[in-house]
C-alpha positions as CSV (number, residue, x, y, z in Angstrom):
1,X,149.7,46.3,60.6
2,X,151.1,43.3,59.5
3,X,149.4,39.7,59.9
4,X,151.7,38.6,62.8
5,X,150.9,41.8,64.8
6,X,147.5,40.9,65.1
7,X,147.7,37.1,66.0
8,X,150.2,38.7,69.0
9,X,148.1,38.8,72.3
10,X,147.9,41.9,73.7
11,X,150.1,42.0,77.2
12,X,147.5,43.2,80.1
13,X,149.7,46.4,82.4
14,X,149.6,45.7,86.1
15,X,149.4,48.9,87.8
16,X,150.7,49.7,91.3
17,X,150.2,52.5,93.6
18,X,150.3,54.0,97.0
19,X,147.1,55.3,97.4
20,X,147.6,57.1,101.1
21,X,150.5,56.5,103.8
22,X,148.6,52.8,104.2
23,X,147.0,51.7,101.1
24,X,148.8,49.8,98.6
25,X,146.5,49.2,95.4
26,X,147.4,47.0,92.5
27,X,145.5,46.5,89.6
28,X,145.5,44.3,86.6
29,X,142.9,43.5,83.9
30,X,142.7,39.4,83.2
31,X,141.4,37.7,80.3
32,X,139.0,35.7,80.9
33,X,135.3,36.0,82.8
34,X,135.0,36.9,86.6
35,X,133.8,33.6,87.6
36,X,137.1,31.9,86.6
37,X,139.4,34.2,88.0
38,X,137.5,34.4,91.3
39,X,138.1,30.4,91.2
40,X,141.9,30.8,90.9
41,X,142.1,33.0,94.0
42,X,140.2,30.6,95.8
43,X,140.8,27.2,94.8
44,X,144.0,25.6,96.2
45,X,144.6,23.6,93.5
46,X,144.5,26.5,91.6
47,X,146.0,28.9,94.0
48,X,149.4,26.5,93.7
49,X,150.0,26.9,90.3
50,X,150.4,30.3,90.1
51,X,150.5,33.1,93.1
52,X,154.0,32.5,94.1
53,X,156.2,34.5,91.8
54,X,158.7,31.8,89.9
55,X,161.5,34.3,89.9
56,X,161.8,34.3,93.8
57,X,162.7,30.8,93.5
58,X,160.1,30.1,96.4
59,X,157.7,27.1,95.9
60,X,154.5,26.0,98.2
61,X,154.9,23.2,100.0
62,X,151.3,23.3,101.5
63,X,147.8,25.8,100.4
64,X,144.6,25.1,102.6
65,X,142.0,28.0,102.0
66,X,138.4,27.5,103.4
67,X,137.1,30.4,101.6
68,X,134.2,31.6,103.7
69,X,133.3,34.1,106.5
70,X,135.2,33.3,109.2
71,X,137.1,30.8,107.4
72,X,141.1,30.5,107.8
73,X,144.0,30.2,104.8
74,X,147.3,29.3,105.8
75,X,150.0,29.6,102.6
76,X,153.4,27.8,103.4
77,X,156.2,28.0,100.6
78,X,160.0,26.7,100.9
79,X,163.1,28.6,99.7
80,X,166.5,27.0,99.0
81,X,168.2,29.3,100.7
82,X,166.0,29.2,104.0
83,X,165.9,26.4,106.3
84,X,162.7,27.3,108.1
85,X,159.4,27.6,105.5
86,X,157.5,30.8,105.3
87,X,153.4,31.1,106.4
88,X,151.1,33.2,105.5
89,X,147.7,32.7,107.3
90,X,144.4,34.7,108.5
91,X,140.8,34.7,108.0
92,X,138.7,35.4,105.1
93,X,136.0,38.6,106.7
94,X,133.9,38.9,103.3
95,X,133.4,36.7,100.6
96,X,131.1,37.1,97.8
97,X,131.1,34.7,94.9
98,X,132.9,36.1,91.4
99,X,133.0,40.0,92.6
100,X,135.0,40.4,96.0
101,X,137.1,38.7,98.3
102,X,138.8,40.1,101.9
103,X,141.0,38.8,104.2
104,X,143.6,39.3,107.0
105,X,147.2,38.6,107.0
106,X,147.8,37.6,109.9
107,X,151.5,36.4,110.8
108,X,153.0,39.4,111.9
109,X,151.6,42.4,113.7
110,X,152.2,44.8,110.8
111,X,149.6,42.6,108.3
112,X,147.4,43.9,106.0
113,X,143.8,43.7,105.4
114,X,143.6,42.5,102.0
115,X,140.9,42.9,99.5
116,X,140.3,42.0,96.2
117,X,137.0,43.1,94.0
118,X,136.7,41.3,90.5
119,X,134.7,43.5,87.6
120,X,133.7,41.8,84.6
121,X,133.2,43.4,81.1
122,X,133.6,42.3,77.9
123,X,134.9,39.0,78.9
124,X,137.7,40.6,81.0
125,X,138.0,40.8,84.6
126,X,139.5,44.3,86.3
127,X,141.4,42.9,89.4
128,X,141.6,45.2,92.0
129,X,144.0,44.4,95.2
130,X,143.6,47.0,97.9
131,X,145.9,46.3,101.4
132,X,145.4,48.5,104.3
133,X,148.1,48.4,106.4
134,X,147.7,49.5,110.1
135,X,150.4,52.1,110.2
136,X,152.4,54.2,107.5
137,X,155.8,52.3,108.8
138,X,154.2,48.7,108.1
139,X,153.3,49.7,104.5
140,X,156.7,51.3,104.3
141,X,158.0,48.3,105.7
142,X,156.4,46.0,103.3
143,X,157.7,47.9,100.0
144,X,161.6,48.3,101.4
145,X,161.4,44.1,101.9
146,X,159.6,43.4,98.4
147,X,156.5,42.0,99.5
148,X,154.8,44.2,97.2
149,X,156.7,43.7,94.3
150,X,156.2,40.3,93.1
151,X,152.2,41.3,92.0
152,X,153.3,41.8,88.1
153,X,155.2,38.4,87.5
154,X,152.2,36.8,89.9
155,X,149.5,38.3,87.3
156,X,151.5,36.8,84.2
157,X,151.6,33.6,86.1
158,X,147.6,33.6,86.3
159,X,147.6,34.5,82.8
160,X,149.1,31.5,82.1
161,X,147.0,29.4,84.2
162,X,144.2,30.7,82.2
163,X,145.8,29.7,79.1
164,X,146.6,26.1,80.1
165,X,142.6,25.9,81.5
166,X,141.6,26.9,78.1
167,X,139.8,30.1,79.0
């Protein structure tokens, strides 16, 4: 193996997968340790700088996230080729600090419960994002719009994040 090969990061796989007619499970190992990563999911200064995949041309225009039991998130991003902005917005049902987060989506009636485990090892963290959808046709719903899609270009953008917070 030549010297370049080895200074070359190695690219972390996100993994998706339909785990039943309503579970979609995606899954991505992160560089860096839990603690961080749990930060970036729940910080919204953090949160702004890289969940919105860049190729969908959308950007936030507003990220409030009181990450607690019983506490509400409400994510608005603006399109250019959409007058109105799009929300996102629940309730956060479990939180515990670096290891798992869960949440409802909340603005339509075929949202997801969301949750999201973080494992550390080795100075990685295994992500793990498991939505349960309340019916086969909403998770069939959600891949035919490409709601599910953008999880892979999202992960490279936290990736980056992590870079540029020197972890």
């Amino acid at each position: 193996m030549d010297a370049r090969r080895e200074s070359e990061p190695v690219k972390n796989v996100t993994t998706t997968e339909r785990k039943s007619e309503r579970e979609h499970v995606v899954t991505r190992t992160v560089n860096g340790p839990a603690r961080i990563i749990f930060e970036a999911w729940t910080k919204p200064e953090l949160l702004k700088r890289w969940w919105a995949p860049k190729s969908f041309g959308i950007s936030f225009i507003s990220c409030e996230a009181d990450v607690r039991v019983g506490g509400t998130y409400r994510f608005v991003f603006g399109h250019p080729a959409s007058e109105q902005p799009m929300a996102f917005f629940g309730k956060y049902i479990e939180v515990t600090p670096h290891s798992r987060l869960a949440w409802t989506n909340e603005e339509s009636a075929e949202g997801a419960v969301t949750t999201v485990t973080f494992e550390e090892k080795g100075g990685k963290t295994r992500v793990v994002v498991h939505d349960l959808y309340p019916s086969k046709e909403a998770l069939d719903g959600a891949i035919a719009s490409g709601s599910t899609c953008g999880m892979g270009e999202t992960f490279e953008q936290l990736d980056e994040l992590l870079v540029a917070l020197g972890v």
